[in-house]
VOMIDO-906407 format. One line per 8 residues: number of its first residue (from 1); their letters; for each residue y, x negated, z negated of N, C-alpha, C. Coordinates in steps of 0.02 Angstrom, whole numbers, plus 50000, padded with zeros to 5 digits. Each point is the difference from the previous one (the first is absolute). Last residue first. Layout:
BEGIN
NUM) a) Y/X/Z/Y/X/Z/Y/X/Z | ...
This chain:
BEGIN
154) xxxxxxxx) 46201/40305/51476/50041/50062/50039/50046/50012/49932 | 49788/49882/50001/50038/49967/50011/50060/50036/50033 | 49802/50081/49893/49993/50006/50088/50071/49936/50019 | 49835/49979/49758/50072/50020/50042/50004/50003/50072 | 49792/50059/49831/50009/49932/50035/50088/50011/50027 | 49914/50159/49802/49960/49961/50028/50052/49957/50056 | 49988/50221/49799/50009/49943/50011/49950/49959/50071 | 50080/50260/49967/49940/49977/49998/50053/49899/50011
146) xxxxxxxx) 50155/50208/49860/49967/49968/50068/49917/49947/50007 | 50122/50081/49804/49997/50058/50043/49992/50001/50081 | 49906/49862/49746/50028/49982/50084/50018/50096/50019 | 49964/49867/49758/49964/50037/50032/50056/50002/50073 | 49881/49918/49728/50066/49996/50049/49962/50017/50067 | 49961/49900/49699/49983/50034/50063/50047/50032/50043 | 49918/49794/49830/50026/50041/50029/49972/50033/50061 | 49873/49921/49833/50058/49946/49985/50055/50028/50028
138) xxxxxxxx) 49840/50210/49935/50004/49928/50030/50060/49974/49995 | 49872/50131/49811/50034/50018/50064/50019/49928/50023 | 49792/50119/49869/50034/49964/50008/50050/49991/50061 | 49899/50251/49930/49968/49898/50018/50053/49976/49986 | 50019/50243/49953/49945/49978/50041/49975/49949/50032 | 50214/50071/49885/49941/49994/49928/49922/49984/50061 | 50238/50040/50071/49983/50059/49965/49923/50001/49961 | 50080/49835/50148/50063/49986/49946/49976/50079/49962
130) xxxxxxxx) 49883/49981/50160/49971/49942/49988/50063/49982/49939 | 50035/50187/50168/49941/50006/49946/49957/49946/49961 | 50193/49958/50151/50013/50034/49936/49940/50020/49965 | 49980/49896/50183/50030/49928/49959/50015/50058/49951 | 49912/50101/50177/49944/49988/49932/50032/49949/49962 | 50137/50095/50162/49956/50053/49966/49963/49964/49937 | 50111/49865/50162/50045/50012/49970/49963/50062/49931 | 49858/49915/50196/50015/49960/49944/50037/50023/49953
122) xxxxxxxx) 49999/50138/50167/49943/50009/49947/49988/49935/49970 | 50175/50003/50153/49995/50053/49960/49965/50022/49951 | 49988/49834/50166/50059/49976/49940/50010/50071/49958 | 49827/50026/50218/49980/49937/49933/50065/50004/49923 | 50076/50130/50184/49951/50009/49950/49972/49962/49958 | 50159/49850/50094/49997/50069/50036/49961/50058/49935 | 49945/49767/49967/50054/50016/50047/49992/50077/50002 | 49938/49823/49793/49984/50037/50050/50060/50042/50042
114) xxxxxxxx) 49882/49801/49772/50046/50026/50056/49983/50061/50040 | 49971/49808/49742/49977/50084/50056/50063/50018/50031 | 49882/49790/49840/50059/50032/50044/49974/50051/50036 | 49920/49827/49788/49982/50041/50059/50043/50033/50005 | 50001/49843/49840/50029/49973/50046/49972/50032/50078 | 49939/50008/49739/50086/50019/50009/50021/49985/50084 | 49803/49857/49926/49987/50062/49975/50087/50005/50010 | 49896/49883/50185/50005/49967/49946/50040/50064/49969
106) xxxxxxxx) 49794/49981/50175/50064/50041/49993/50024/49964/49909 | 49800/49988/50155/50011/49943/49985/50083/50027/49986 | 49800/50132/50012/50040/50005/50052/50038/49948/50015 | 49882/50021/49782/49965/50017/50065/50033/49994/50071 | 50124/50036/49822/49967/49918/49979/49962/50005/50069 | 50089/50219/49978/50035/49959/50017/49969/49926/49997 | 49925/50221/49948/49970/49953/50045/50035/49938/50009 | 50066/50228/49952/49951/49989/49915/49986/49925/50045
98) xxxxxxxx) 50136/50070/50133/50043/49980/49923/49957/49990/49942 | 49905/50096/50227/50035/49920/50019/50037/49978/49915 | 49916/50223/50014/49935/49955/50004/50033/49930/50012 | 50178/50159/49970/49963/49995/49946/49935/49978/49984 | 50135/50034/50202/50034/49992/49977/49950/49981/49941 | 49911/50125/50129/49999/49949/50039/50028/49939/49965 | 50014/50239/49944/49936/49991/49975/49971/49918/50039 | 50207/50116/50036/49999/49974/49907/49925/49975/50000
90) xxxxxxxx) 50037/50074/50219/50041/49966/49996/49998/49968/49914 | 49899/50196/50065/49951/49946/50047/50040/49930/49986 | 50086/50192/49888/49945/49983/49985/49977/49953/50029 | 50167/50095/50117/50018/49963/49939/49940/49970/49941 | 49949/50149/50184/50008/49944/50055/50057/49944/49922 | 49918/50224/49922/49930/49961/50041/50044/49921/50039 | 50107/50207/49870/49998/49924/50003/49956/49961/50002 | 50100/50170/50161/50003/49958/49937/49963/50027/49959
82) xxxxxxxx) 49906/50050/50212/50074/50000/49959/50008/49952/49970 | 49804/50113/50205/50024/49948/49938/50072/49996/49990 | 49889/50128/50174/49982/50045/49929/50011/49920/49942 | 50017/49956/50249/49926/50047/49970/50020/50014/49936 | 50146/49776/50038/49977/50070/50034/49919/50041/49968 | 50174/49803/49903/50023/50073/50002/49969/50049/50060 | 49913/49743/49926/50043/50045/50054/50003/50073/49961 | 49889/49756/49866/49971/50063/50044/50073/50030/50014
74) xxxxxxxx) 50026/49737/49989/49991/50064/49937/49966/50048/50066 | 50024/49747/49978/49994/50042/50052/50005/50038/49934 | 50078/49738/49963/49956/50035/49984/50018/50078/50052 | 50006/49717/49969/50022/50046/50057/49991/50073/49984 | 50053/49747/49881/49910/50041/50014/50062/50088/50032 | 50051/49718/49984/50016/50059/50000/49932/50046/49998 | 50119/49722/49920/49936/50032/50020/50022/50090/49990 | 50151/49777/50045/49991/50056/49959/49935/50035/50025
66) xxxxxxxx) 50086/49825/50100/49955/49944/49944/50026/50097/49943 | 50061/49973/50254/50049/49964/49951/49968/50006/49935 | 49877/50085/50142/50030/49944/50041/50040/49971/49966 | 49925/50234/49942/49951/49930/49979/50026/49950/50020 | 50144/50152/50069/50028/49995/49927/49931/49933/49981 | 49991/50094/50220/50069/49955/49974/50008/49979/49932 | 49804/50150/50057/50003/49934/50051/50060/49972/49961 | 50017/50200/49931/49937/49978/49966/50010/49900/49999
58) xxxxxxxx) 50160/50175/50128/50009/49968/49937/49938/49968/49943 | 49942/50082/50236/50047/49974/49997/50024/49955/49928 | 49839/50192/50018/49967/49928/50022/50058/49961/50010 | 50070/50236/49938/49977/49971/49978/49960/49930/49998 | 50113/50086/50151/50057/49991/49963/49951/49983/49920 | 49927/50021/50212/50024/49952/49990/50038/49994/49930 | 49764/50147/50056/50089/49997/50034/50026/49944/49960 | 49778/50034/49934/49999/49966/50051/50071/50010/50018
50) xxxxxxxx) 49927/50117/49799/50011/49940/49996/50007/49943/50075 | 50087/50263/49989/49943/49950/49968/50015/49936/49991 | 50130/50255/50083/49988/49934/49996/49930/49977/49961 | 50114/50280/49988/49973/49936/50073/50003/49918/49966 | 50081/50224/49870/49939/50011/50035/49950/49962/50075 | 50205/49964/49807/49953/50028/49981/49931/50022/50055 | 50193/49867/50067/50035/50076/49976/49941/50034/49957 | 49992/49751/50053/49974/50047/50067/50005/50067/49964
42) xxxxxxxx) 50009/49748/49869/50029/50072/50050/49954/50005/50031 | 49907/49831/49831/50057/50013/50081/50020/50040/49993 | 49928/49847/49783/49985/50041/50006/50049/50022/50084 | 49940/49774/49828/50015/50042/50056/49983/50052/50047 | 50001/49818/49778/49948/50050/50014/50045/50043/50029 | 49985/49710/49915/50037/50077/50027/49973/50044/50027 | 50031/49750/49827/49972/50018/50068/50031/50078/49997 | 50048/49731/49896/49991/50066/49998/49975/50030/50042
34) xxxxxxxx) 49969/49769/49960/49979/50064/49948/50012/50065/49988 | 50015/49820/50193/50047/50008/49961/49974/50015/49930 | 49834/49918/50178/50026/50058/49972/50054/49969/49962 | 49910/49862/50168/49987/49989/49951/50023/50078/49987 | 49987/49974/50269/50015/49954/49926/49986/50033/49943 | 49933/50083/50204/49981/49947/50012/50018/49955/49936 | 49998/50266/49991/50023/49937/50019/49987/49940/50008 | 49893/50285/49940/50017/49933/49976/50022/49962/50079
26) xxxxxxxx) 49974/50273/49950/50023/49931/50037/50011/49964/49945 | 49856/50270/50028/50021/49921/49951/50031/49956/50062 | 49952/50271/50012/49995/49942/50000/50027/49946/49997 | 49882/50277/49940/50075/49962/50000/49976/49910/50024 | 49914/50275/49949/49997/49961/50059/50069/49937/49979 | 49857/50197/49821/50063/49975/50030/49991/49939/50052 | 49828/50185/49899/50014/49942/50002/50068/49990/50042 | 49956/50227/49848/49960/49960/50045/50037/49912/50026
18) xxxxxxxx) 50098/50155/49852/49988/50039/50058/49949/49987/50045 | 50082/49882/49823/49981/50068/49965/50003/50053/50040 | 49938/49733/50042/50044/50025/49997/49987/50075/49961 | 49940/49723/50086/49968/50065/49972/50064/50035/49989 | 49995/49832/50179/50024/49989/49945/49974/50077/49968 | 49948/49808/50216/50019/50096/49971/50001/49976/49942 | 50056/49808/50186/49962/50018/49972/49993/50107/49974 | 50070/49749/50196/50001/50093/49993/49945/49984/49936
10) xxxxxxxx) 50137/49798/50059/49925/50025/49986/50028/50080/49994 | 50112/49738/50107/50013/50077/50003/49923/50031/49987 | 50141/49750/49996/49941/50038/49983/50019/50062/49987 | 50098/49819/50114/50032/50049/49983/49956/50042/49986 | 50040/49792/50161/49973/49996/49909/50014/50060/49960 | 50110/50040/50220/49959/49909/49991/49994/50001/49916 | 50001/50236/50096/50047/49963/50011/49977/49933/49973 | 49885/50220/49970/50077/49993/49961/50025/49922/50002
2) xx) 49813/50188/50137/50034/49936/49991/50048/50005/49986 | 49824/50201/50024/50068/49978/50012/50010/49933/49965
């Protein structure tokens, strides 16, 4: 998938305590701000990825405007999975990008966490277990009850 004129898009995995986490990177044609952002989709717990829009959408837009996004997937509430396998997948995404930040070119205090729908839920989850002593907590964090993306103009 193409993230649009200059819009470096890398699928990477991210180790995890469930196994490897699926998540992917947007850089921008311009300079990084310094800050950047770790966006988590919806899909009610048991549907979406990283290819639906809503996640590849705010990636694309946000790199475009010189914020670099990393996209991150959690494991689904199906077959016999619960919580807090799919919050795990999420803190455990959260806490490789924050030990990393220099690396990432992230200027320190200045990682953001988002998410829509579900996604904004289990952000909302681990922004507490991250104020409850389990990482560093982000520059901010915030969350959509709707999937963000393009205006139907309506």
């Amino acid at each position: 998938m193409l993230g649009g004129a200059g819009i470096d898009v890398t699928d990477v995995r991210i180790p995890g305590r469930h196994g490897d986490i699926p998540a992917r990177g947007y850089r921008g044609p311009t300079e990084a701000i310094g800050a950047a952002l770790i966006w988590a989709h919806g899909g009610g717990f048991i549907g979406g990825d990283l290819d639906m829009p809503e996640a590849h959408w705010v990636g694309a837009e946000l790199a475009r405007r010189g914020v670099p996004v990393l996209s991150i997937d959690y494991t689904k509430c199906l077959d016999g999975v619960h919580y807090p396998v799919p919050s795990d997948d999420v803190l455990d995404a959260w806490l490789f990008v924050a030990g990393h930040e220099e690396e990432f070119g992230v200027a320190p205090g200045q990682l953001h966490f988002g998410g829509a729908s579900a996604g904004a839920h289990l952000v909302a989850g681990v922004t507490k277990r991250l104020r409850d002593g389990a990482g560093p907590l982000p520059a901010s964090p915030f969350g959509s009850s709707t999937s963000p993306g393009r205006s139907t103009g309506t």
